[in-house]
Backbone bond lengths (Angstrom), bond angles and torsions (degrees), N, CA, C in turn:
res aa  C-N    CA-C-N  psi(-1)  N-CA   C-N-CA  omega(-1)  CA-C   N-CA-C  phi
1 X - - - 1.466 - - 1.518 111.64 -
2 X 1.398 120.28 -8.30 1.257 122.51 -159.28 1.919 100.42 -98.96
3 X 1.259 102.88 -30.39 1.502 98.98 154.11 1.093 160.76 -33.15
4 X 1.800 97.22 -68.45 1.634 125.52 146.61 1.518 121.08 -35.04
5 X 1.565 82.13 -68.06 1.881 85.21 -179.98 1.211 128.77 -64.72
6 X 1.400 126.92 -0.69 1.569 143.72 172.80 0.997 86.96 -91.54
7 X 1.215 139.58 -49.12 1.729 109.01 -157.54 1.458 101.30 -93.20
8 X 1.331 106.49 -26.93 1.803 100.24 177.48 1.767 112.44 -45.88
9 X 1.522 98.53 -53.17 1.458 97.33 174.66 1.216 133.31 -77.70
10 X 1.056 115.52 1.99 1.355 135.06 167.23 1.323 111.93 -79.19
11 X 1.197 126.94 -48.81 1.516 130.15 155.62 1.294 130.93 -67.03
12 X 1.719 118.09 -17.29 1.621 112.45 150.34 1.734 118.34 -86.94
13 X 0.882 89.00 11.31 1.585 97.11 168.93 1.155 110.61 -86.05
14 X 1.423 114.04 -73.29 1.669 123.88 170.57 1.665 115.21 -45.94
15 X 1.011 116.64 -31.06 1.277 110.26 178.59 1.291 122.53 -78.24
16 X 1.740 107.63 -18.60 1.453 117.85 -164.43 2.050 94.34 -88.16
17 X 1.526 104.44 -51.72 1.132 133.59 -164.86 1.983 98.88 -59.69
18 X 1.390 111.23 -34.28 1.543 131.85 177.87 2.182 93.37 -61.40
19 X 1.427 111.78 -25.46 1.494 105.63 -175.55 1.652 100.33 -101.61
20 X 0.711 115.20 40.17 1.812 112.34 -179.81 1.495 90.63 -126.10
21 X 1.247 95.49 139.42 2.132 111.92 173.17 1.731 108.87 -61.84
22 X 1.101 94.86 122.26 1.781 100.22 -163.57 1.863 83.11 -140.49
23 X 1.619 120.61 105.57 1.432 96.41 154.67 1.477 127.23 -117.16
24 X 1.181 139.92 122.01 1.571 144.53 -153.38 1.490 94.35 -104.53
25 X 1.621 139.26 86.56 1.286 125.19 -172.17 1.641 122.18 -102.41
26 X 0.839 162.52 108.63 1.307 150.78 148.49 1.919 135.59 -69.46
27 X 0.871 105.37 118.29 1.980 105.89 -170.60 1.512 103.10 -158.49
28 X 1.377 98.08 159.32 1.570 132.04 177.48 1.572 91.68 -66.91
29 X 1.261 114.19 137.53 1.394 110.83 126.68 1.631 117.39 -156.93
30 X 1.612 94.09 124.95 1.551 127.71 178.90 2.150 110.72 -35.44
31 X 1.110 103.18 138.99 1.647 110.48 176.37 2.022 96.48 -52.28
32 X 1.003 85.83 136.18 1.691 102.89 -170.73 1.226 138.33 59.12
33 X 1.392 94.12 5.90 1.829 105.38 -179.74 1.656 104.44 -67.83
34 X 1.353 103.36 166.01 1.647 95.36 153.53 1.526 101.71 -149.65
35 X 1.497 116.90 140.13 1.376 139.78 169.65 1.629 127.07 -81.04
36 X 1.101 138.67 126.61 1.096 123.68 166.24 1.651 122.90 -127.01
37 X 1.454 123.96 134.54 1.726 118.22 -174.52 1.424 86.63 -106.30
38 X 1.416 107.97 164.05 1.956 138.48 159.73 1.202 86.38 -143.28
39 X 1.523 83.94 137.85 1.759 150.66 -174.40 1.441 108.83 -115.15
40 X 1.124 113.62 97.43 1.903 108.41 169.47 1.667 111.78 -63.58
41 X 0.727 170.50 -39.47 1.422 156.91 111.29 2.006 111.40 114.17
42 X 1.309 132.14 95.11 1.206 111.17 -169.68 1.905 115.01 -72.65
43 X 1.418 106.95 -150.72 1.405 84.40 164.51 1.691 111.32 -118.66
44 X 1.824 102.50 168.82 1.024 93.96 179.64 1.645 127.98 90.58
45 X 1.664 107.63 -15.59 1.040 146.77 -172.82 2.274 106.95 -76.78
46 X 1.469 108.86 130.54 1.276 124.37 170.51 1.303 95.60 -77.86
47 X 1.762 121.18 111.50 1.567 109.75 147.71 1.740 101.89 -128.03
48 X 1.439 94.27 168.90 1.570 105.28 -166.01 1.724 96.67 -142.47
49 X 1.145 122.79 138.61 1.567 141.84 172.60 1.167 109.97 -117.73
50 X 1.220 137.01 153.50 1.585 169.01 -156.57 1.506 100.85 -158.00
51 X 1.564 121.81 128.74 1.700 120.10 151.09 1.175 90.85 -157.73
52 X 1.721 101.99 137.46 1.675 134.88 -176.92 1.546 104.70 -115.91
53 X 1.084 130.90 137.73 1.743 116.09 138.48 1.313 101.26 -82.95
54 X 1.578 109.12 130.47 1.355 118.50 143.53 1.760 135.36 -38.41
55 X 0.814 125.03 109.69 1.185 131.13 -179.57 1.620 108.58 -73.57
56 X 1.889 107.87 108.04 1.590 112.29 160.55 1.395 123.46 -41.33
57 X 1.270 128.12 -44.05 1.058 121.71 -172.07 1.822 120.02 -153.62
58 X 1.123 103.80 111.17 1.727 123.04 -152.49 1.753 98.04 -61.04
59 X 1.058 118.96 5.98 1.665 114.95 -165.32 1.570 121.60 -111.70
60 X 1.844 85.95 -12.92 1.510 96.34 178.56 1.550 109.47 -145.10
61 X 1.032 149.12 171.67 1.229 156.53 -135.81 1.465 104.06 -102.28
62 X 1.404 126.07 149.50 1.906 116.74 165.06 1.146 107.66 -61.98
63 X 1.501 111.08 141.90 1.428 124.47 173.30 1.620 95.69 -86.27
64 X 1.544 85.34 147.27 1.306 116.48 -176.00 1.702 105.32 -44.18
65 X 1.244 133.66 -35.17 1.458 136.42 153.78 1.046 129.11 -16.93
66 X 1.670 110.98 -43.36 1.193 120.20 -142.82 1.868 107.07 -122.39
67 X 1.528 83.42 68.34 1.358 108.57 179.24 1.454 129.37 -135.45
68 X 1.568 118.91 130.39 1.370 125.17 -169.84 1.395 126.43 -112.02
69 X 1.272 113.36 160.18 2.019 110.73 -175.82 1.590 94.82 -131.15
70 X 1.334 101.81 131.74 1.915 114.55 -170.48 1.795 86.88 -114.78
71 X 1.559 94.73 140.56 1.744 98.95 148.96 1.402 107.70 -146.92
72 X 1.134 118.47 107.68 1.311 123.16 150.16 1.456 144.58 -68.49
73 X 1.542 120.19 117.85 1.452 133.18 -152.61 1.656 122.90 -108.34
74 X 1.018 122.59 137.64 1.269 112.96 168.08 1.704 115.57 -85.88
75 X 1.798 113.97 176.10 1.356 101.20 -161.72 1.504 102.36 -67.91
76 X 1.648 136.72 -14.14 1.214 154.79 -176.56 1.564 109.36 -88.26
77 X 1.516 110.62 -27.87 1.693 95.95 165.55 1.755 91.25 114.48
78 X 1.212 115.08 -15.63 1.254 102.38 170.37 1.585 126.31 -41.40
79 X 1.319 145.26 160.08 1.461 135.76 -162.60 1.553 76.59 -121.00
80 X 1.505 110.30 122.78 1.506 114.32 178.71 2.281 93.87 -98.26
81 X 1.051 96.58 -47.33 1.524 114.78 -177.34 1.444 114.55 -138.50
82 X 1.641 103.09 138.77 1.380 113.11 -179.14 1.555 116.81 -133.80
83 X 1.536 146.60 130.45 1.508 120.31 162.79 1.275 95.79 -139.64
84 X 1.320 116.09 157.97 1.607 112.03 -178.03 1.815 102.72 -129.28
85 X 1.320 113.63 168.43 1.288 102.06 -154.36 1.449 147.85 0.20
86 X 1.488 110.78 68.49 1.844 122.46 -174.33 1.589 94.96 -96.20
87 X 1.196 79.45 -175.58 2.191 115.06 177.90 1.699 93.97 -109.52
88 X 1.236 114.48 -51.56 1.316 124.53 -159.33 1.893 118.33 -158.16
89 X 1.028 104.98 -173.68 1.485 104.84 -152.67 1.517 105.93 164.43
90 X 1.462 102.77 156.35 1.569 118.40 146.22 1.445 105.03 -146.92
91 X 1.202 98.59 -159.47 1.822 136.44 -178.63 1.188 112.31 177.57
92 X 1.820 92.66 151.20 1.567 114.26 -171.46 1.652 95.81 -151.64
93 X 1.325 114.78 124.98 1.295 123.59 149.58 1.410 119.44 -168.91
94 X 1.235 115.58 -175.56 1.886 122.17 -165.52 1.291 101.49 -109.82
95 X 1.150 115.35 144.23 1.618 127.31 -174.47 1.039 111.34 -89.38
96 X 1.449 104.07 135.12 1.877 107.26 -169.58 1.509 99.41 -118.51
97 X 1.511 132.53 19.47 1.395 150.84 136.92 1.060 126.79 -139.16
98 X 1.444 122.99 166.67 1.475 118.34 -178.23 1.280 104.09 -122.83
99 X 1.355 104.09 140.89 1.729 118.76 169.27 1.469 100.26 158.49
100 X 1.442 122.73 -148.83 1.049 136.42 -146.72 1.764 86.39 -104.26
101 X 1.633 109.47 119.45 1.310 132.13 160.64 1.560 109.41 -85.91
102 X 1.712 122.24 140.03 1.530 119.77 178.17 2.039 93.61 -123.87
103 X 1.520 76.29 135.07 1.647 89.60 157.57 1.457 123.54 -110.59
104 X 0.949 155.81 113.00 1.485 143.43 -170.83 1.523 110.69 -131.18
105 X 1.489 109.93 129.39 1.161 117.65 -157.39 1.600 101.25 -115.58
106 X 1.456 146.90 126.54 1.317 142.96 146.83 1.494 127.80 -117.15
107 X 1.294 105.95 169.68 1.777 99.32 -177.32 1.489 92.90 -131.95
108 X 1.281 98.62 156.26 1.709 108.22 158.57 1.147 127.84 -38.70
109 X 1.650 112.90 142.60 1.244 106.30 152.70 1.700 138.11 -67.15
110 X 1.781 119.56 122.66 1.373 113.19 -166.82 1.335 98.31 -128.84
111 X 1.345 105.55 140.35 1.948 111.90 150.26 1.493 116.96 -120.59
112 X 1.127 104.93 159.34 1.540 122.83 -26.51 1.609 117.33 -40.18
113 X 1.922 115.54 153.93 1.214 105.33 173.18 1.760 133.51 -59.16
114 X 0.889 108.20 122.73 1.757 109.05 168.54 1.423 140.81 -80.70
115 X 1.448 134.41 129.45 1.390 119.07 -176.04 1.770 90.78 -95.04
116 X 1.053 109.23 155.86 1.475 142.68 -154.74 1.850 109.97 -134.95
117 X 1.370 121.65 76.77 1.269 108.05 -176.55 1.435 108.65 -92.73
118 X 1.690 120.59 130.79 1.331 143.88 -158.61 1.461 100.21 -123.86
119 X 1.288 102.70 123.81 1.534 115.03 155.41 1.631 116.28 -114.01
120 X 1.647 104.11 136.71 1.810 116.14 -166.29 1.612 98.97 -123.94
121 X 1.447 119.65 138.98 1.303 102.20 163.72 1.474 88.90 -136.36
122 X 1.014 106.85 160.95 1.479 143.15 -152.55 1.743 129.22 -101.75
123 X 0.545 135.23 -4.78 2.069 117.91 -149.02 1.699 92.14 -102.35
124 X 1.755 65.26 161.64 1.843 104.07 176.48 1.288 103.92 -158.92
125 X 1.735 114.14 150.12 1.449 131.60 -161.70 1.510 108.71 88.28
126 X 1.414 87.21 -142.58 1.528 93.12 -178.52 1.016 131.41 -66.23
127 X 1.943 121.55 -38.18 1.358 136.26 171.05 1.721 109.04 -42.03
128 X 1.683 124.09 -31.21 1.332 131.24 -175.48 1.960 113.50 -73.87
129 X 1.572 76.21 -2.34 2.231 78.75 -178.88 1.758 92.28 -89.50
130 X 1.490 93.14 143.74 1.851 119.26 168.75 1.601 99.03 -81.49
131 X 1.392 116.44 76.52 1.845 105.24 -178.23 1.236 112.34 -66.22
132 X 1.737 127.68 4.87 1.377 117.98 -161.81 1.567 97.90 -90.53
133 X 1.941 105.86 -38.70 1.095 130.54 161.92 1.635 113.80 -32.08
134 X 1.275 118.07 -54.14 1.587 130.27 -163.80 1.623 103.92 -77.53
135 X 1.943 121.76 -32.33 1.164 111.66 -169.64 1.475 90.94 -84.73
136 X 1.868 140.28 -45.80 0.806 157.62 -154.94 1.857 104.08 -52.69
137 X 1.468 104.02 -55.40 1.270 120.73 -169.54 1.696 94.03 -70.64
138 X 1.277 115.47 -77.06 1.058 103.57 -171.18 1.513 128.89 -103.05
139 X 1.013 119.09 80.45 1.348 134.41 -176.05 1.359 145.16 -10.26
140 X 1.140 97.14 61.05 1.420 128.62 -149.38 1.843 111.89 -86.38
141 X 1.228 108.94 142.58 1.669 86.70 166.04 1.921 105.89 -74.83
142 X 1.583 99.14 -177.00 1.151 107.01 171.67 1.715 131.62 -66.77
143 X 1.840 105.43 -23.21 1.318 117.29 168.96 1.521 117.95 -70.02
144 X 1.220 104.78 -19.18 1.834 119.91 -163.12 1.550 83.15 -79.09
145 X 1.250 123.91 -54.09 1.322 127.20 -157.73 1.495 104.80 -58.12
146 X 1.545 117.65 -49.31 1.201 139.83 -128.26 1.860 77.96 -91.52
147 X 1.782 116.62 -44.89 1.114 96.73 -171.76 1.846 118.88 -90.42
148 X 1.349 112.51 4.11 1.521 121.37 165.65 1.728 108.23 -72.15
149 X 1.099 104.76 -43.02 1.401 102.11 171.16 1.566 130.33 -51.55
150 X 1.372 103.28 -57.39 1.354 141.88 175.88 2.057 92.39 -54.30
151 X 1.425 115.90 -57.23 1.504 107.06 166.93 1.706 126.69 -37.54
152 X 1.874 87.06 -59.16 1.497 97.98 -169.29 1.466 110.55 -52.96
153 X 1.484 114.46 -48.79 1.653 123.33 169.44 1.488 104.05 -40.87
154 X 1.039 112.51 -84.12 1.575 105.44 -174.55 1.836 119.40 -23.53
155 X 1.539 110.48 -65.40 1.152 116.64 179.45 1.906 116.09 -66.49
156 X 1.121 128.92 -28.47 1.208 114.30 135.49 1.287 146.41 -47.98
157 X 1.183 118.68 -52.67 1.064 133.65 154.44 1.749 111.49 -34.61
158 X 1.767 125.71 -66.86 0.874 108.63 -173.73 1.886 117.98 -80.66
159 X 1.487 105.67 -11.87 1.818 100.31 168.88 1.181 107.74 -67.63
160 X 1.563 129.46 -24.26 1.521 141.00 -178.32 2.202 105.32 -47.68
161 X 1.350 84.03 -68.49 1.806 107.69 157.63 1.218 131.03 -42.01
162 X 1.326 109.03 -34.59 1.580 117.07 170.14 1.474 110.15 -94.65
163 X 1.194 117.56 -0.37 1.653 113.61 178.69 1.555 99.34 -115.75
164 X 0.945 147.63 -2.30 1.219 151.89 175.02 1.737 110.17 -103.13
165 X 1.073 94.30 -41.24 1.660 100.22 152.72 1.727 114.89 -66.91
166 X 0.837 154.50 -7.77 1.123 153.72 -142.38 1.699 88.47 -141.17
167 X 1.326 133.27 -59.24 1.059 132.26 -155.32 2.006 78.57 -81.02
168 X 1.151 131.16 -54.69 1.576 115.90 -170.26 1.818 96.63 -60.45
169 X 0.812 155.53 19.16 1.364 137.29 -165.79 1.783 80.27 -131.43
170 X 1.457 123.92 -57.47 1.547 112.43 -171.98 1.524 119.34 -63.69
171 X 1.759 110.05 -9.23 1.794 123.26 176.63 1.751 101.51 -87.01
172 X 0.986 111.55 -34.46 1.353 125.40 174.94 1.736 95.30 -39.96
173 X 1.812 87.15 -91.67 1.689 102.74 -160.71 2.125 101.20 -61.39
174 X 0.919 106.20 5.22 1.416 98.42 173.45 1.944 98.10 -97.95
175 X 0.978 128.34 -72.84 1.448 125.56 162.33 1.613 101.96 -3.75
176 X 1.613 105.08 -78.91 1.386 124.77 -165.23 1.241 92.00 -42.39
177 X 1.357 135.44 -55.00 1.402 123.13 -152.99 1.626 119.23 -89.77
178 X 1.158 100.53 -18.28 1.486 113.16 165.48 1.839 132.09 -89.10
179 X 1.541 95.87 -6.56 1.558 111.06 144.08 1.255 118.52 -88.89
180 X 1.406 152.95 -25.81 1.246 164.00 -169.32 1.721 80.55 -93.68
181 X 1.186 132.10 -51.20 1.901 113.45 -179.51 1.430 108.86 -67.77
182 X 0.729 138.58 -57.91 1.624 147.75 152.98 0.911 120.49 4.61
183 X 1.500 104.63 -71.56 1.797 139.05 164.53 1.469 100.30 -6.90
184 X 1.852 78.64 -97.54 1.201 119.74 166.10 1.623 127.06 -26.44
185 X 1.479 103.33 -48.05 1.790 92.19 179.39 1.372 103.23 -86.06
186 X 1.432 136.62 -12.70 1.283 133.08 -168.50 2.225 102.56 -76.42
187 X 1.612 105.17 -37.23 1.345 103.77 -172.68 1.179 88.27 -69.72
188 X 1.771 138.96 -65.28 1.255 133.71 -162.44 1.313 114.83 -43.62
189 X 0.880 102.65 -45.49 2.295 120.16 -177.78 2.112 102.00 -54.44
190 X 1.354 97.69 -43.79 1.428 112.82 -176.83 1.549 106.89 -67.93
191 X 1.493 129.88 -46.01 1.499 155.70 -133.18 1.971 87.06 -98.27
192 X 1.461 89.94 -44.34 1.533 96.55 -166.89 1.930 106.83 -80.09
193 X 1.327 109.27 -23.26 1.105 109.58 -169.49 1.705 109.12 -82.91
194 X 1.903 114.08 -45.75 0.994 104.95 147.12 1.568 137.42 -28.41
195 X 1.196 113.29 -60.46 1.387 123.42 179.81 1.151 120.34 -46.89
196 X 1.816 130.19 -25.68 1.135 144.24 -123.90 1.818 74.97 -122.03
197 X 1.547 107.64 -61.57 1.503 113.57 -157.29 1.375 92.41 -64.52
198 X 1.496 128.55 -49.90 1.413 111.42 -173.47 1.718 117.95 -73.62
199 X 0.821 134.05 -1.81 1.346 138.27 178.87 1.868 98.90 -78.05
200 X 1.691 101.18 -54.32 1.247 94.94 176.10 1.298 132.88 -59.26
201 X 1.496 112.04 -29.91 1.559 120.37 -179.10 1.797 111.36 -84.11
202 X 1.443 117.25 -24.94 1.214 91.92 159.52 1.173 127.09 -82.20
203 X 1.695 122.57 -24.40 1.406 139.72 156.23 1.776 110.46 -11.35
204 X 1.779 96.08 -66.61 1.635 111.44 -172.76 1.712 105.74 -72.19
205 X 1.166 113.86 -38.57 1.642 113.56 -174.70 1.886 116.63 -54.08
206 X 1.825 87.18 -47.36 1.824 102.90 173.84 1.643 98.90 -64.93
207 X 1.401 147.85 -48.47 1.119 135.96 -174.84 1.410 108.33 -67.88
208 X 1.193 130.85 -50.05 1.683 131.12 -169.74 1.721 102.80 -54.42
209 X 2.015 105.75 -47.74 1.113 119.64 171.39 1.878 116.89 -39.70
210 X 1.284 112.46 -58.16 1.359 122.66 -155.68 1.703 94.35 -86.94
211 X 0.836 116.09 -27.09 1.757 117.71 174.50 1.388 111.01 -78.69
212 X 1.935 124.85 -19.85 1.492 116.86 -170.31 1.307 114.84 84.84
213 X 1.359 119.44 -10.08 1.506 100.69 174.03 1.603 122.43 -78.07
214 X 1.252 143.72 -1.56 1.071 169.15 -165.88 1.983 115.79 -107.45
């Protein structure tokens, strides 16, 4: 029975772990172009990046071309990570806000122009833990592992819930407050238009007045 139930959880793991932001990217990018990805990212959150250039041809070395500059941003613009002409690279750190993280990647200008194929991988949450690290360090069987994991999912999963709650409650009072402006500019808009018609009608009464036709 102890079989089954390892692999059962082993497969709600993967399935759970299959809902965590994981991005594995591959693309061109042209001599002087520049690329940029967003990452929704909560806070407080482990993420980790990987970027390689692909190497054209495995027999001889990258040409000097075939070089890239990364900056990584917070949703405020903070520079979380920076490298300027590499082959490769990562970053790792914890988010000290939540929202939309930018990576943007460019290369030099070269002539002739060059295509540049780049591979990026991505994660944050749980997918950003080294579990080989976690069984390695602490010496764990493979079920121990299987059910720390299976924790971390859960508790992601439910801070996931509490930030989506949080973000529907700040769309809320933003709505709310932009009907209450509305309101508000619709009486003023009304207040002003009054004002406008009676200005004009005593306007015409004093002229009819001062001419005698009245």
């Amino acid at each position: 029975m102890a079989i089954p139930s390892l692999a059962l959880l082993s497969a709600l793991v993967v399935l759970c772990l299959l809902t965590s932001p994981v991005r594995c990217l591959r693309f061109d990018l042209q001599s002087g172009q520049i690329k940029c990805i967003s990452e929704e990212i909560k806070i407080n959150a482990m993420t980790v990046g990987k970027y390689s250039i692909a190497n054209p041809s495995e027999s001889v070395p990258l040409p000097e071309s075939h070089r890239v500059s990364i900056k990584v941003t917070s949703p405020y613009g903070e520079s979380m990570h920076s490298a300027e002409n590499v082959d490769s690279g990562s970053f790792a750190f914890v988010t000290k806000e939540a929202g939309d993280y930018l990576a943007c990647f460019w290369t030099p200008e070269h002539k002739p122009a060059a295509t540049i194929s780049f591979e990026f991988e991505w994660k944050s949450g749980v997918t950003a833990k080294d579990w080989s690290n976690v069984a390695k360090k602490g010496q764990v069987e493979l079920m121990e592992v299987e059910l720390k994991k299976l924790e971390d999912v859960v508790k992601s999963i439910h801070d996931e819930m509490f930030y989506l709650r949080s973000r529907e409650e700040e769309m809320q009072d933003m709505n709310r407050s932009t009907n209450t402006r509305m309101a508000w500019l619709s009486f003023l808009s009304l207040v002003l238009c009054l004002s406008v018609a009676g200005l004009q009608i005593w306007h015409l009464k004093t002229f009819f007045e001062r001419k005698k036709l009245l």
